[in-house]
C-alpha positions as CSV (number, residue, x, y, z in Angstrom):
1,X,-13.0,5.7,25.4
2,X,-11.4,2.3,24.5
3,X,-13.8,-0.3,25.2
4,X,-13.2,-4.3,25.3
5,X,-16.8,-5.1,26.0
6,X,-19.3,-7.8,24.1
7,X,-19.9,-5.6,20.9
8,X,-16.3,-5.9,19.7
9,X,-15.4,-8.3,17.0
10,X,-15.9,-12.0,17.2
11,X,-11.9,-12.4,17.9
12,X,-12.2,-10.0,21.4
13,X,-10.6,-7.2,19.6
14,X,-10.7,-3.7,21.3
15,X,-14.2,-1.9,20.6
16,X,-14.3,1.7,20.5
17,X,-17.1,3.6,22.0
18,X,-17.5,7.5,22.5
19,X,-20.5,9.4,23.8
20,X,-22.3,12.2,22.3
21,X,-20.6,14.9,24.0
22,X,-17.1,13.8,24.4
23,X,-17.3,12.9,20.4
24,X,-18.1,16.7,19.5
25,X,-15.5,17.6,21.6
26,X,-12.6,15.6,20.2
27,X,-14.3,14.4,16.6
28,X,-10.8,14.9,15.0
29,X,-9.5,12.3,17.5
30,X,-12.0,9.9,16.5
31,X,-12.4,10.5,13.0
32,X,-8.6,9.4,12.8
33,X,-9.5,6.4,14.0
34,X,-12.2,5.7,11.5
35,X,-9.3,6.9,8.3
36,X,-6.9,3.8,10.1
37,X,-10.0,1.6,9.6
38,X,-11.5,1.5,13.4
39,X,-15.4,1.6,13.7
40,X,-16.1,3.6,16.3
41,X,-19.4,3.0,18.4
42,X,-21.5,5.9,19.7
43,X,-22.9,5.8,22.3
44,X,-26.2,7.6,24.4
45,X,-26.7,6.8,27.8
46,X,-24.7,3.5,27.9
47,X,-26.2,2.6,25.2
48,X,-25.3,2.2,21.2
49,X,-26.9,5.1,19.0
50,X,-24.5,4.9,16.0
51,X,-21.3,3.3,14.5
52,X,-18.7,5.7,12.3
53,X,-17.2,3.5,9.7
54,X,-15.1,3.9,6.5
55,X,-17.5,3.4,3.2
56,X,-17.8,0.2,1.9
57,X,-17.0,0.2,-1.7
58,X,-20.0,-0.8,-3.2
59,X,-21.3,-0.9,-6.6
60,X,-23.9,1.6,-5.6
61,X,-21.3,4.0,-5.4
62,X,-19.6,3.8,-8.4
63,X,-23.0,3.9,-10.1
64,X,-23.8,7.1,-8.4
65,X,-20.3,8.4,-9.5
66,X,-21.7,7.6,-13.0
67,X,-25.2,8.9,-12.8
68,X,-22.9,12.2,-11.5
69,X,-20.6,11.7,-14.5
70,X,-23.5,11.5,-17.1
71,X,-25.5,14.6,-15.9
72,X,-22.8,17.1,-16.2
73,X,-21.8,16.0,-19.4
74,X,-25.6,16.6,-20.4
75,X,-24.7,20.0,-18.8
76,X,-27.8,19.1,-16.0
77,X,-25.5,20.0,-13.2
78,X,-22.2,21.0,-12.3
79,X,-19.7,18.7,-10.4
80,X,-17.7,20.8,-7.7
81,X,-13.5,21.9,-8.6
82,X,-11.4,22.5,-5.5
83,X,-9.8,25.7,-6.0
84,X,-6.6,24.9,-4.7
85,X,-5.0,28.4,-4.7
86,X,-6.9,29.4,-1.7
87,X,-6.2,26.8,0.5
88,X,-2.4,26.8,-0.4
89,X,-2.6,30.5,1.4
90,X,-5.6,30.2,3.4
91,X,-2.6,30.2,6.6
92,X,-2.1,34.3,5.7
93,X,-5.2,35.3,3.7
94,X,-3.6,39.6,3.2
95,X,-1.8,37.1,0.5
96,X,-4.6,35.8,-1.2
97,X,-5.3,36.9,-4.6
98,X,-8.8,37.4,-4.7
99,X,-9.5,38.5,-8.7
100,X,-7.3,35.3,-9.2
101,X,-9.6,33.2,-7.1
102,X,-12.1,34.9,-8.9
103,X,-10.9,34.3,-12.6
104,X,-9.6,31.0,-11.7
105,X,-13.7,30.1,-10.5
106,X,-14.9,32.1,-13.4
107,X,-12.7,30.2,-15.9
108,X,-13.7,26.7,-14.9
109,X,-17.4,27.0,-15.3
């Protein structure tokens, strides 16, 4: 639901405000908006609950990024590797490989 009520920004721009259910319903919808750099409000009984927002790049990230960095190379953990090859083929999965999949996984650990 597009909104032009007080909680916009201070130059009257267009607020947008969901509730609960119709956000579960259509999260795609509104997470699109969030990626083009919308906040969108959420919203509880006519009233405000939550905002969904793109991160702010912060310094606090990056250092978390490193802290990340740091333990693996200590071998503490292990960051995660998208395995590309099944979501290339996810659309017909009778053509998915799976001792590839399995060697590939095997192979990067």
């Amino acid at each position: 639901m597009l909104d032009n009520s007080g909680y916009g920004d201070y130059n009257n721009s267009i607020m947008i405000s969901v509730g609960v259910r119709d956000l579960k319903n259509q999260l795609s919808q509104y997470l699109q908006y969030v990626k083009h750099g919308e906040k969108v409000f959420i919203t509880e009984h006519n009233r405000i609950i939550a905002e969904i927002s793109l991160p702010k790049d912060s310094a606090e990230d990056k250092d978390t990024e490193h802290l990340l960095d740091s333990l693996a190379k200590s071998g503490k953990v292990i960051r995660a590797i998208r395995n590309t090859s099944v979501a290339i083929s996810s659309d017909n999965p009778t053509e998915i490989n799976w001792v590839d999949v399995y060697r590939d996984n095997r192979d990067h650990r």
